[in-house]
mmCIF entry with sequence, helices, sheets and N, C-alpha, C, O atoms, coordinates in Angstrom:
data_MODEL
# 
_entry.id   MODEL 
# 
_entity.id                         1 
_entity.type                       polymer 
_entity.pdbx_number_of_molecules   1 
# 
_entity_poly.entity_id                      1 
_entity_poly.type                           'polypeptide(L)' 
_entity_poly.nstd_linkage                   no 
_entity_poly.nstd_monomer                   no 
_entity_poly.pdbx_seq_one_letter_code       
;(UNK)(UNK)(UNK)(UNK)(UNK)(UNK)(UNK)(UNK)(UNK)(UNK)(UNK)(UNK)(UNK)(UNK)(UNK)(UNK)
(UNK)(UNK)(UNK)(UNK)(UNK)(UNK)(UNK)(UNK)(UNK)(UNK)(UNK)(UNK)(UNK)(UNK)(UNK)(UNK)
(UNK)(UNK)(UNK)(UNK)(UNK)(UNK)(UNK)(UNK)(UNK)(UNK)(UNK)(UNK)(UNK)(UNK)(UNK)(UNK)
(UNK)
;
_entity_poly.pdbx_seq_one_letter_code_can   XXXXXXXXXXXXXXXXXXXXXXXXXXXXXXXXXXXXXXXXXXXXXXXXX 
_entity_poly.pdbx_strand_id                 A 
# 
loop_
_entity_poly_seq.entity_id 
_entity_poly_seq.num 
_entity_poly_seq.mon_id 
_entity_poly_seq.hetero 
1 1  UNK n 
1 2  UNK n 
1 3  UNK n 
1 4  UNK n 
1 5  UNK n 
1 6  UNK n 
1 7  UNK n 
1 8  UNK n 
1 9  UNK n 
1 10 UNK n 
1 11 UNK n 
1 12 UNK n 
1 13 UNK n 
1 14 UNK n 
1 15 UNK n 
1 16 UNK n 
1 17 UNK n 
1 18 UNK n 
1 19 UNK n 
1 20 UNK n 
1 21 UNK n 
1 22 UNK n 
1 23 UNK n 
1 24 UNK n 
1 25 UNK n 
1 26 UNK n 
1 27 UNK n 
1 28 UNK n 
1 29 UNK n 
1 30 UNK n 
1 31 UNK n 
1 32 UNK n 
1 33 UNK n 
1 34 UNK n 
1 35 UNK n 
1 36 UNK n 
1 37 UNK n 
1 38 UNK n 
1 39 UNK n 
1 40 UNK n 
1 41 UNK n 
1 42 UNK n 
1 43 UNK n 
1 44 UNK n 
1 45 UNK n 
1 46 UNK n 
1 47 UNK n 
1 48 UNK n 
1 49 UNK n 
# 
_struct_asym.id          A 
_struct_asym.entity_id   1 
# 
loop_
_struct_conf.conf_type_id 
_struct_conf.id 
_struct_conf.pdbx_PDB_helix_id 
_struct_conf.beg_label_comp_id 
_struct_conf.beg_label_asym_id 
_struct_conf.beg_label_seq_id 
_struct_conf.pdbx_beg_PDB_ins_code 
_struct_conf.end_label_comp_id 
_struct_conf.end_label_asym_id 
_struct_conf.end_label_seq_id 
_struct_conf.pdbx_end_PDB_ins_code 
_struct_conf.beg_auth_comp_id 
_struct_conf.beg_auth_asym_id 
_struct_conf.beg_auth_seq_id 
_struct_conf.end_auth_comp_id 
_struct_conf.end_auth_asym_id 
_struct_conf.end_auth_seq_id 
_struct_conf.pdbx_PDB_helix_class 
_struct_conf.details 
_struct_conf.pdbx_PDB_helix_length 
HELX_P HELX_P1 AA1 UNK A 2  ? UNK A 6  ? UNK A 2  UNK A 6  1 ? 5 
HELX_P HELX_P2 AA2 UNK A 11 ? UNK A 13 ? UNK A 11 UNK A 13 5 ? 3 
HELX_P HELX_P3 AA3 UNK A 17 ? UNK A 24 ? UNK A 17 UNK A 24 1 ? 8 
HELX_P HELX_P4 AA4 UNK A 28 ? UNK A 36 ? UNK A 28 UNK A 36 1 ? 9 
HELX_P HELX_P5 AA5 UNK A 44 ? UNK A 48 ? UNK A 44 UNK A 48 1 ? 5 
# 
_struct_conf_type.id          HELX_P 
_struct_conf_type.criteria    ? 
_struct_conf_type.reference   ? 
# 
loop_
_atom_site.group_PDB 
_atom_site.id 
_atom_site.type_symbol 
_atom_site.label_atom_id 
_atom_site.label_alt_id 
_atom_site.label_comp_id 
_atom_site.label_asym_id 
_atom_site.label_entity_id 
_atom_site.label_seq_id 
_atom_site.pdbx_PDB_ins_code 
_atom_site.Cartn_x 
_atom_site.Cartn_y 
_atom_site.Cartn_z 
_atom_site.occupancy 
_atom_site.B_iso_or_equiv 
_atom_site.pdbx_formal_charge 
_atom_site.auth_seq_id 
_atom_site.auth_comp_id 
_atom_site.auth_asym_id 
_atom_site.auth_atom_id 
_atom_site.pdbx_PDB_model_num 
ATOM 1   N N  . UNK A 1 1  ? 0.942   11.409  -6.970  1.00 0.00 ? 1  UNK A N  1 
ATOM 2   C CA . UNK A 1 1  ? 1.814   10.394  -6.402  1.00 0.00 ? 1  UNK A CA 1 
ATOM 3   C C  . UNK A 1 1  ? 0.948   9.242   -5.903  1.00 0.00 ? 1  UNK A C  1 
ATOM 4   O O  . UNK A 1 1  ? 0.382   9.339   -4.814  1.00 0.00 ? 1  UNK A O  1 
ATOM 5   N N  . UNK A 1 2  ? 0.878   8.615   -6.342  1.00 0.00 ? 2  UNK A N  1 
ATOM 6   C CA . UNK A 1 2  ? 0.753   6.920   -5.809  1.00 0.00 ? 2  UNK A CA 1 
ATOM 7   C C  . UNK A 1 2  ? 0.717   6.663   -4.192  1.00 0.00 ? 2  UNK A C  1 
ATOM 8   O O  . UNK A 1 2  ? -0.268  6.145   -3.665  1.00 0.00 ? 2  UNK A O  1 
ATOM 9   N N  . UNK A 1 3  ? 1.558   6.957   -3.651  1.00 0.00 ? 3  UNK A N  1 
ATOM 10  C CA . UNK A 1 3  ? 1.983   6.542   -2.447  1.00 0.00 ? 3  UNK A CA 1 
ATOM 11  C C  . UNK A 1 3  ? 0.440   7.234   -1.245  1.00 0.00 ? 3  UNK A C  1 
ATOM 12  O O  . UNK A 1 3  ? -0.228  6.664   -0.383  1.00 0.00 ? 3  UNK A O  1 
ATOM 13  N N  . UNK A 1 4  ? 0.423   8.718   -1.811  1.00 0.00 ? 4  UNK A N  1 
ATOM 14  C CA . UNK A 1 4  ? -0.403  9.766   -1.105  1.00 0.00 ? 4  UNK A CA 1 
ATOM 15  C C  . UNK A 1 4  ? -1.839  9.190   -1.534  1.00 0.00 ? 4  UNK A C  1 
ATOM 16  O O  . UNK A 1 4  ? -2.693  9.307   -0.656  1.00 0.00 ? 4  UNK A O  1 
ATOM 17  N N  . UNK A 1 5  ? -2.248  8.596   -2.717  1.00 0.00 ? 5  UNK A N  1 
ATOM 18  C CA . UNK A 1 5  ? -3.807  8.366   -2.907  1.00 0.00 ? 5  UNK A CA 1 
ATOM 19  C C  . UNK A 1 5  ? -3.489  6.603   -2.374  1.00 0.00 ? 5  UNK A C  1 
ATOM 20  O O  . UNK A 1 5  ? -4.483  5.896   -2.536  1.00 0.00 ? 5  UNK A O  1 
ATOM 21  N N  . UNK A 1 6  ? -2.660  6.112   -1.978  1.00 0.00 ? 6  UNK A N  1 
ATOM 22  C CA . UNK A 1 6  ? -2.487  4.467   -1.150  1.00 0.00 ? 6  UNK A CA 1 
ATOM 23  C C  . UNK A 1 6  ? -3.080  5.221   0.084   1.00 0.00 ? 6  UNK A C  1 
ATOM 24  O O  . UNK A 1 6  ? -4.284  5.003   0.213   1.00 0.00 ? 6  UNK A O  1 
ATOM 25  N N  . UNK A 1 7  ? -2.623  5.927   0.882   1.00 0.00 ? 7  UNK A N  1 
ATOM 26  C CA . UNK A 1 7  ? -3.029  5.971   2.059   1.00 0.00 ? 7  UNK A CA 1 
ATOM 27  C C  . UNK A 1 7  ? -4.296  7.304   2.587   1.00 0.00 ? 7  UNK A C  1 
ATOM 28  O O  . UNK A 1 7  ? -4.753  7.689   3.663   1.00 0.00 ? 7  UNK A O  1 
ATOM 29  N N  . UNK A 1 8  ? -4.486  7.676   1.086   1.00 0.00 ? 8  UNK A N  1 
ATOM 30  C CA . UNK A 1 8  ? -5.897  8.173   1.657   1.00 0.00 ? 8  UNK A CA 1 
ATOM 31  C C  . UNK A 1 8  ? -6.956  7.245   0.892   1.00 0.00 ? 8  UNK A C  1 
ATOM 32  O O  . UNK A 1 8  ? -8.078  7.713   0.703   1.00 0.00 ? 8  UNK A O  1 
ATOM 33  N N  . UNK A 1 9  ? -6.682  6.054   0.477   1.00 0.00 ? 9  UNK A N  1 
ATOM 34  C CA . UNK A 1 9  ? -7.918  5.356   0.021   1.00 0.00 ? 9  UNK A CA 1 
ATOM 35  C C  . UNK A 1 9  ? -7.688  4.243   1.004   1.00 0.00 ? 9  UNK A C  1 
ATOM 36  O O  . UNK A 1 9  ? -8.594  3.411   0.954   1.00 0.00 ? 9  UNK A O  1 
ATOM 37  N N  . UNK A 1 10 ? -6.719  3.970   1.910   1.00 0.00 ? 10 UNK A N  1 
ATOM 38  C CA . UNK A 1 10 ? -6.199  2.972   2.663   1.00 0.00 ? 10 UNK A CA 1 
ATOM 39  C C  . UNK A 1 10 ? -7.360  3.803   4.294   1.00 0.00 ? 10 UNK A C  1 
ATOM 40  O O  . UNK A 1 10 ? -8.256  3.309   4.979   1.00 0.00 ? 10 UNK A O  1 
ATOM 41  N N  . UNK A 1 11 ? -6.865  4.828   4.298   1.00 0.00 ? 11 UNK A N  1 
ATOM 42  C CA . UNK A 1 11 ? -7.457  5.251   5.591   1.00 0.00 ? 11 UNK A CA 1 
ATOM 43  C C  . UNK A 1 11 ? -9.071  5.397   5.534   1.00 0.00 ? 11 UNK A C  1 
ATOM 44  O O  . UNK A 1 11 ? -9.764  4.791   6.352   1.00 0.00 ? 11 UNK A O  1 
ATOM 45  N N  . UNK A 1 12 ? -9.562  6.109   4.677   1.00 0.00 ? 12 UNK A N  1 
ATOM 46  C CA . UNK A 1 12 ? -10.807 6.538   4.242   1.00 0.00 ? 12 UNK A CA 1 
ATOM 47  C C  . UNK A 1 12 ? -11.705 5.129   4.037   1.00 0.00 ? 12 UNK A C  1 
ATOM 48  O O  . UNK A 1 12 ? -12.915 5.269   3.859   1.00 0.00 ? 12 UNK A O  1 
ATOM 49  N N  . UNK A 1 13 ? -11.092 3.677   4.060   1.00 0.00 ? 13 UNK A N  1 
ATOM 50  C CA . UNK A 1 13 ? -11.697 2.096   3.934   1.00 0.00 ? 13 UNK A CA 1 
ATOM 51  C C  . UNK A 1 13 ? -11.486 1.891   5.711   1.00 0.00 ? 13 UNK A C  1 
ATOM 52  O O  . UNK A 1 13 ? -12.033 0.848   6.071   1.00 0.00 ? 13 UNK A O  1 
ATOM 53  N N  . UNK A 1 14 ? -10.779 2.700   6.936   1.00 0.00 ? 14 UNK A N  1 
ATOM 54  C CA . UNK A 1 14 ? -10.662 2.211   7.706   1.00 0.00 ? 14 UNK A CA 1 
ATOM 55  C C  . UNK A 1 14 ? -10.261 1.091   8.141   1.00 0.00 ? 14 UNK A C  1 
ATOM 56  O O  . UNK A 1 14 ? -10.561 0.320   9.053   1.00 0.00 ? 14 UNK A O  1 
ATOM 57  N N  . UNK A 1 15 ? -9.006  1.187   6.730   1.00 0.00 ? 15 UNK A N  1 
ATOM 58  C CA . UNK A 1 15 ? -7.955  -0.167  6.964   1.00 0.00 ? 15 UNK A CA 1 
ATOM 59  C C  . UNK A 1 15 ? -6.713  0.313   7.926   1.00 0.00 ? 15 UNK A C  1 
ATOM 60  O O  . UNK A 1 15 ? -6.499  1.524   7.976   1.00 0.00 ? 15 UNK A O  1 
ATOM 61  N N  . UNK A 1 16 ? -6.060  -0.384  8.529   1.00 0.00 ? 16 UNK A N  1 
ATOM 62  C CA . UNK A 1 16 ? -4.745  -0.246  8.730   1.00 0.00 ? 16 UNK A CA 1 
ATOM 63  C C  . UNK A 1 16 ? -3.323  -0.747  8.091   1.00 0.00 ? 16 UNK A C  1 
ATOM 64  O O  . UNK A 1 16 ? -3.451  -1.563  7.179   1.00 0.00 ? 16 UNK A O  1 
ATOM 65  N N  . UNK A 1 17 ? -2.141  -0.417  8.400   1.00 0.00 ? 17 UNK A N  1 
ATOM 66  C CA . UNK A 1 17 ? -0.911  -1.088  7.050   1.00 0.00 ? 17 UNK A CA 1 
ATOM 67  C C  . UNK A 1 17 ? -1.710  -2.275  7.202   1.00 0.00 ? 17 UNK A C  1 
ATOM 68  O O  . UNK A 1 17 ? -2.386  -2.655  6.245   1.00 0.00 ? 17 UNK A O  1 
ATOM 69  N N  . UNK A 1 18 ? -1.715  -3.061  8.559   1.00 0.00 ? 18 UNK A N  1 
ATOM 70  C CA . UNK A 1 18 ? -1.209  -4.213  8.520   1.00 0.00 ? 18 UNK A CA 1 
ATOM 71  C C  . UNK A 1 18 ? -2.796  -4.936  8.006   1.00 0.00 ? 18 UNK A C  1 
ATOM 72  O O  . UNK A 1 18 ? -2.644  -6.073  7.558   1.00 0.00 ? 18 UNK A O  1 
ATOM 73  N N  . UNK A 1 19 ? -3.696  -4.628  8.010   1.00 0.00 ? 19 UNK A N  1 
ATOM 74  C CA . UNK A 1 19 ? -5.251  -5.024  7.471   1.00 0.00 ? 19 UNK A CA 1 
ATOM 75  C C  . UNK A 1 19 ? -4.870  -5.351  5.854   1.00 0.00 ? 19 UNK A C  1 
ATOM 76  O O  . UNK A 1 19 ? -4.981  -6.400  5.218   1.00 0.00 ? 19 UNK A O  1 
ATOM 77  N N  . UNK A 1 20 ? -4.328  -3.887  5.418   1.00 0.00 ? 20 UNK A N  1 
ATOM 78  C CA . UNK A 1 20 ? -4.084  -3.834  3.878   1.00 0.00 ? 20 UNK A CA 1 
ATOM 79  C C  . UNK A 1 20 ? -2.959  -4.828  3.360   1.00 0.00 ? 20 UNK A C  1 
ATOM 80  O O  . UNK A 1 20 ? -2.976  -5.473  2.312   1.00 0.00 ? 20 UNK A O  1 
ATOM 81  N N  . UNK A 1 21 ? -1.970  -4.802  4.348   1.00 0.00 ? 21 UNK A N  1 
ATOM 82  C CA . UNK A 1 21 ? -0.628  -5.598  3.746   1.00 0.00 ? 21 UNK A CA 1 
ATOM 83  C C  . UNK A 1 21 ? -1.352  -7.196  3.526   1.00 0.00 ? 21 UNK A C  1 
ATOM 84  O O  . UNK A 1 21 ? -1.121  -7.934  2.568   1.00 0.00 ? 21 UNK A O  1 
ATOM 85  N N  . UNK A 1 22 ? -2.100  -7.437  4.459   1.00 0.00 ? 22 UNK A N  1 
ATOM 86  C CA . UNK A 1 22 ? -2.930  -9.241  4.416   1.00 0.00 ? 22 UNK A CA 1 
ATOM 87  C C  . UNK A 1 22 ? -3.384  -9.395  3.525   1.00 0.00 ? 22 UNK A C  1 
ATOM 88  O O  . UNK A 1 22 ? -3.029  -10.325 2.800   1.00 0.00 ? 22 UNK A O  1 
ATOM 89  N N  . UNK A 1 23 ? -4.539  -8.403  3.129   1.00 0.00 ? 23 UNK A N  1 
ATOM 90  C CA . UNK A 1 23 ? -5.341  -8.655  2.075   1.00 0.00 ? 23 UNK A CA 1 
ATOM 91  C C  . UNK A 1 23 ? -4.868  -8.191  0.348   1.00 0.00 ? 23 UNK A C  1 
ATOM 92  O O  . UNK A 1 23 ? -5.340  -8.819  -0.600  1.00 0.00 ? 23 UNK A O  1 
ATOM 93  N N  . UNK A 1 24 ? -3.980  -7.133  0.161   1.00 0.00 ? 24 UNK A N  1 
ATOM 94  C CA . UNK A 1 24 ? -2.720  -7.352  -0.625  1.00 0.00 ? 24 UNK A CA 1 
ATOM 95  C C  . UNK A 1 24 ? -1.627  -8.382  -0.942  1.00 0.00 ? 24 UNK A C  1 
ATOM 96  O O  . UNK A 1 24 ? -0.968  -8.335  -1.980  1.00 0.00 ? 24 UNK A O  1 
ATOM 97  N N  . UNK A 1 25 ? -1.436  -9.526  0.226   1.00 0.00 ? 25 UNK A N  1 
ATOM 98  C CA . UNK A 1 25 ? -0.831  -10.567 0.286   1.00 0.00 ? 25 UNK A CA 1 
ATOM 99  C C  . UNK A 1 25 ? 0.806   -9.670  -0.027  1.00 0.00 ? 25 UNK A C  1 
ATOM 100 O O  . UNK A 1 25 ? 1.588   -10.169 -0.836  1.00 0.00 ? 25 UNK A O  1 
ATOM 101 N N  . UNK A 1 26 ? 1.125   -8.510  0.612   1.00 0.00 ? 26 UNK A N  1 
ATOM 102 C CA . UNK A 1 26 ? 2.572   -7.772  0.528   1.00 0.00 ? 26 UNK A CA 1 
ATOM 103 C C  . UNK A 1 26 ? 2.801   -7.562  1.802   1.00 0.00 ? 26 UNK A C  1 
ATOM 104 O O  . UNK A 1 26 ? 1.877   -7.747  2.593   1.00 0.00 ? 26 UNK A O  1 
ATOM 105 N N  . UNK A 1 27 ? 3.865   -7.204  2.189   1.00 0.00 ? 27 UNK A N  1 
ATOM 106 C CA . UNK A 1 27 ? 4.167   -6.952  3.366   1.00 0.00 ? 27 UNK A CA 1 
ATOM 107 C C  . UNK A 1 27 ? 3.854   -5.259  3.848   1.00 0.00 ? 27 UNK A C  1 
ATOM 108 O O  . UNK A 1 27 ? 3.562   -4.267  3.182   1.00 0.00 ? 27 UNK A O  1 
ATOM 109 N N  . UNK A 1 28 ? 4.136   -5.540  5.768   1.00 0.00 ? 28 UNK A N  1 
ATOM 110 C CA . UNK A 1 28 ? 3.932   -4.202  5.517   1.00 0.00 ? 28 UNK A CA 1 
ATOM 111 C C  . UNK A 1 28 ? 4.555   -2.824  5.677   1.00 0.00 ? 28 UNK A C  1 
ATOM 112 O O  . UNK A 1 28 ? 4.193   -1.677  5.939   1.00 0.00 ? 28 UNK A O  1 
ATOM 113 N N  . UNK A 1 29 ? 6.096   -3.749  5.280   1.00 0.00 ? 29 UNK A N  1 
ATOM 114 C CA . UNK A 1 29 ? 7.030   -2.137  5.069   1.00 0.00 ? 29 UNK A CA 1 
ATOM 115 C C  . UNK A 1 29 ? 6.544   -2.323  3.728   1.00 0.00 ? 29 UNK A C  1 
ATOM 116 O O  . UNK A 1 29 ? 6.150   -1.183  3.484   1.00 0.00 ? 29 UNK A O  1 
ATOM 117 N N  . UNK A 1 30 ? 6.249   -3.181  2.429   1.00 0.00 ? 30 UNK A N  1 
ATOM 118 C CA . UNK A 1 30 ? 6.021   -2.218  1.479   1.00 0.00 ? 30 UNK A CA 1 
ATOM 119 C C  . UNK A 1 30 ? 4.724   -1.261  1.302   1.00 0.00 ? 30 UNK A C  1 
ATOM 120 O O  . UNK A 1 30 ? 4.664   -0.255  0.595   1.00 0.00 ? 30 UNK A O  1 
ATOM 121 N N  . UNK A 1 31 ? 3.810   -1.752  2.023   1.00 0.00 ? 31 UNK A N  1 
ATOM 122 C CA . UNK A 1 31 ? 2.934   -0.633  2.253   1.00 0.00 ? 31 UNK A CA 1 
ATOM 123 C C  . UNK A 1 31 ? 3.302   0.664   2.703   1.00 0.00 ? 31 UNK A C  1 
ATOM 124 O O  . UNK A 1 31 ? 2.878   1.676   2.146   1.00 0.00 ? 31 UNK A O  1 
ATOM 125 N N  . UNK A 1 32 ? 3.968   0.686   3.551   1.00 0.00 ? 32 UNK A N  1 
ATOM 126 C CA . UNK A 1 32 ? 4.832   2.072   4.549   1.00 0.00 ? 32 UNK A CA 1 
ATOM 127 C C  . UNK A 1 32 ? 5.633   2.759   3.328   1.00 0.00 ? 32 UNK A C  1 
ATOM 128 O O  . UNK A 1 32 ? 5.296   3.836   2.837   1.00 0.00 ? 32 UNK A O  1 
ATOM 129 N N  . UNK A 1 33 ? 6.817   1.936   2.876   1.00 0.00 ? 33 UNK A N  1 
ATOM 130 C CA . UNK A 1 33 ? 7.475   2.591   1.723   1.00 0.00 ? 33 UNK A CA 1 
ATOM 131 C C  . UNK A 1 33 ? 6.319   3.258   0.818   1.00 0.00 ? 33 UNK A C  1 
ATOM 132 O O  . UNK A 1 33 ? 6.074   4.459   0.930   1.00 0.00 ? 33 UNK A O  1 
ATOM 133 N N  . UNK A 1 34 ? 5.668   2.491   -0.017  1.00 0.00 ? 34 UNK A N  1 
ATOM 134 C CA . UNK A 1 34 ? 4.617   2.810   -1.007  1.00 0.00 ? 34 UNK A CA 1 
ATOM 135 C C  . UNK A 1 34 ? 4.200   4.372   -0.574  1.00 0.00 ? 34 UNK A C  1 
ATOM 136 O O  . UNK A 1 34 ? 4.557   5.362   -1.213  1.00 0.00 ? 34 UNK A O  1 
ATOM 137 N N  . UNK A 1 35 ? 3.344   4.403   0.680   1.00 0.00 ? 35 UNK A N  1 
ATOM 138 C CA . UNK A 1 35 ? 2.535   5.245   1.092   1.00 0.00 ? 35 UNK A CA 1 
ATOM 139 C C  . UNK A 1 35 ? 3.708   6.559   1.285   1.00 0.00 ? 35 UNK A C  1 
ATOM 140 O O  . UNK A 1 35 ? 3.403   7.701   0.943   1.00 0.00 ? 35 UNK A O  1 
ATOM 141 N N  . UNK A 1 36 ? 4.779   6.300   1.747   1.00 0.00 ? 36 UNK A N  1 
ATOM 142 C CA . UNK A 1 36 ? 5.791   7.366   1.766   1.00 0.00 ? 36 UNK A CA 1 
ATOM 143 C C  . UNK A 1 36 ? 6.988   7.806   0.874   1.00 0.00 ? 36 UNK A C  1 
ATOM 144 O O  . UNK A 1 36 ? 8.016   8.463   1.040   1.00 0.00 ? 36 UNK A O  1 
ATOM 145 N N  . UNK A 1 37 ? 6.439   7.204   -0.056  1.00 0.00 ? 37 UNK A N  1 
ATOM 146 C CA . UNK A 1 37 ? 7.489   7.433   -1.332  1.00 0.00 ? 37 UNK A CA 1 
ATOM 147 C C  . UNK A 1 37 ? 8.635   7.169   -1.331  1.00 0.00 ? 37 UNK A C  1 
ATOM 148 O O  . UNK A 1 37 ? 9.533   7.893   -1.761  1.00 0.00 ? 37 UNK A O  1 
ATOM 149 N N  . UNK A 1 38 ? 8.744   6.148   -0.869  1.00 0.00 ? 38 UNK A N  1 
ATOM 150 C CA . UNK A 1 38 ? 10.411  5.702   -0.987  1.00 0.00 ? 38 UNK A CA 1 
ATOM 151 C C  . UNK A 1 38 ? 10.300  4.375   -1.975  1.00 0.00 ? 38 UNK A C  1 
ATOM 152 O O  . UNK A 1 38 ? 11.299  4.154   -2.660  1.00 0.00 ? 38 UNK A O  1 
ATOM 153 N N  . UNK A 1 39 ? 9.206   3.499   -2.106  1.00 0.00 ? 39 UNK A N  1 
ATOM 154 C CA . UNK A 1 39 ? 8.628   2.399   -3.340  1.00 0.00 ? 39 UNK A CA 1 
ATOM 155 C C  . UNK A 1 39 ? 8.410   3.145   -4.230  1.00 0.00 ? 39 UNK A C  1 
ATOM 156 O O  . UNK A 1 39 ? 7.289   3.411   -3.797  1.00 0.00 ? 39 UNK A O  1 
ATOM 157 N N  . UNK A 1 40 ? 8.507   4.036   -5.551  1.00 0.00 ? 40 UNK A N  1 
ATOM 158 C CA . UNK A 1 40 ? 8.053   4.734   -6.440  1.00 0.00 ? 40 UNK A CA 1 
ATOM 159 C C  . UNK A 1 40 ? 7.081   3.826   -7.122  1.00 0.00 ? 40 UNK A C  1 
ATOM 160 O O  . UNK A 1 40 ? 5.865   3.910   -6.951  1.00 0.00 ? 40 UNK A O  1 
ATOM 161 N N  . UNK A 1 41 ? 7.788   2.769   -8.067  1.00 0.00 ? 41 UNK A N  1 
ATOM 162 C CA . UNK A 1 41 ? 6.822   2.087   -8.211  1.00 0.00 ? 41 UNK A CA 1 
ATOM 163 C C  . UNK A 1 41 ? 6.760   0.726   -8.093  1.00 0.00 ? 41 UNK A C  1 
ATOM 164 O O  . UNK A 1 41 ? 7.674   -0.099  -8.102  1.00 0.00 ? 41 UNK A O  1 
ATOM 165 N N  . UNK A 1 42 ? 5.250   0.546   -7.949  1.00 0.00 ? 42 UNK A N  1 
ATOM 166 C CA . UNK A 1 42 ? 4.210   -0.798  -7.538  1.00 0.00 ? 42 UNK A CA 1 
ATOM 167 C C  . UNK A 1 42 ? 5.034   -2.068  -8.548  1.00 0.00 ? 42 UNK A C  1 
ATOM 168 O O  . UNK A 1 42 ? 5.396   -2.114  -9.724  1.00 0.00 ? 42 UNK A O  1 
ATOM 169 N N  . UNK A 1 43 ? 5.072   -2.726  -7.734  1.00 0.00 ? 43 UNK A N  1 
ATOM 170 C CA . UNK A 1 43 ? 5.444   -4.019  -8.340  1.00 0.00 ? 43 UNK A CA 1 
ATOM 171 C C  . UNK A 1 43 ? 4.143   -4.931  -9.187  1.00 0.00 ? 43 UNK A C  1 
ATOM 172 O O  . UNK A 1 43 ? 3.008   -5.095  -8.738  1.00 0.00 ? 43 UNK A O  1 
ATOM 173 N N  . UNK A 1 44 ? 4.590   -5.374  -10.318 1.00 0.00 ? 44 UNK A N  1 
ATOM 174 C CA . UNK A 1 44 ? 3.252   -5.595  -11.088 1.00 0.00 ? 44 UNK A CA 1 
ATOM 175 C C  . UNK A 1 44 ? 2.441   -6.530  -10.153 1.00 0.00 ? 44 UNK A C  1 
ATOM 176 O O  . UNK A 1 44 ? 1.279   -6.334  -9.797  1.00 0.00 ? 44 UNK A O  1 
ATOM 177 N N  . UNK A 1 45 ? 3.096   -7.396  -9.868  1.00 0.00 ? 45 UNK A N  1 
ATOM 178 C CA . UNK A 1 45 ? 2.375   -8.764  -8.849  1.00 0.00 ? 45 UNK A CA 1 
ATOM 179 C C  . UNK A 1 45 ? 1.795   -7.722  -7.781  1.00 0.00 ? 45 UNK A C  1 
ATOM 180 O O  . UNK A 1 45 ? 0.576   -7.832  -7.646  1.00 0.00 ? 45 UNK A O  1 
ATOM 181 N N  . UNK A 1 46 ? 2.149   -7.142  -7.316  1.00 0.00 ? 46 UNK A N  1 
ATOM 182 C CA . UNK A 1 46 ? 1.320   -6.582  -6.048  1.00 0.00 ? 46 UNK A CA 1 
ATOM 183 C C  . UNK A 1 46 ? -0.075  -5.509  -6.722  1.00 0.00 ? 46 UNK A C  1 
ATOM 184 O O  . UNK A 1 46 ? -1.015  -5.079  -6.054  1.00 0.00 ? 46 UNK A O  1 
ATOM 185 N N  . UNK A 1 47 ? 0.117   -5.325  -7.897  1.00 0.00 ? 47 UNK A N  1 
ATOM 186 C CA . UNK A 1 47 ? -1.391  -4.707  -8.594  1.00 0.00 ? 47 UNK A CA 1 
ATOM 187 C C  . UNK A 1 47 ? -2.366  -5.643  -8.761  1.00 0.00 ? 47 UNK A C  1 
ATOM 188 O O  . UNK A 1 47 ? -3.568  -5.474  -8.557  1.00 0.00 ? 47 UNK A O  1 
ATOM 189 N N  . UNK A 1 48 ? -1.576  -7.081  -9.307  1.00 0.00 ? 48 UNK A N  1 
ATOM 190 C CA . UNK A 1 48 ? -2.479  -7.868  -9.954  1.00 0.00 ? 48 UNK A CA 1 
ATOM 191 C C  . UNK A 1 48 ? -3.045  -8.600  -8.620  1.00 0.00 ? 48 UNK A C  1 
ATOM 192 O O  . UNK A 1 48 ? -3.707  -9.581  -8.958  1.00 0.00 ? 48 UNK A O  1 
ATOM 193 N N  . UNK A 1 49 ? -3.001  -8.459  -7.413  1.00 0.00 ? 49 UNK A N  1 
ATOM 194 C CA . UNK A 1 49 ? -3.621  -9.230  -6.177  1.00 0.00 ? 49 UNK A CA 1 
ATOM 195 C C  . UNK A 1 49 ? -4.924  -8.583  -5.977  1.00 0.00 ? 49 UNK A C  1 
ATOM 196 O O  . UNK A 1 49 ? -5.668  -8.960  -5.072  1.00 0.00 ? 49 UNK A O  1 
# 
């Protein structure tokens, strides 16, 4: 799942949502969704950032 390797490569960089949502240029319920599986999937624009 996607969501589970977002927030152990999110934590393990000693980012937080809101660190990651900036530098993703996404917000950061979609980080939250993402990381908890309720976003299944990634919006192409938010890969290509």
């Amino acid at each position: 799942m996607i969501g589970g390797k977002l927030k152990t490569l999110r934590t393990k960089r000693g980012f937080s949502i809101n660190e990651l949502a900036r530098k993703a240029k996404v917000s950061k319920s979609y980080i939250s969704y993402m990381e908890r599986g309720l976003q299944k999937t990634p919006r192409l624009t938010s890969l290509l950032n």
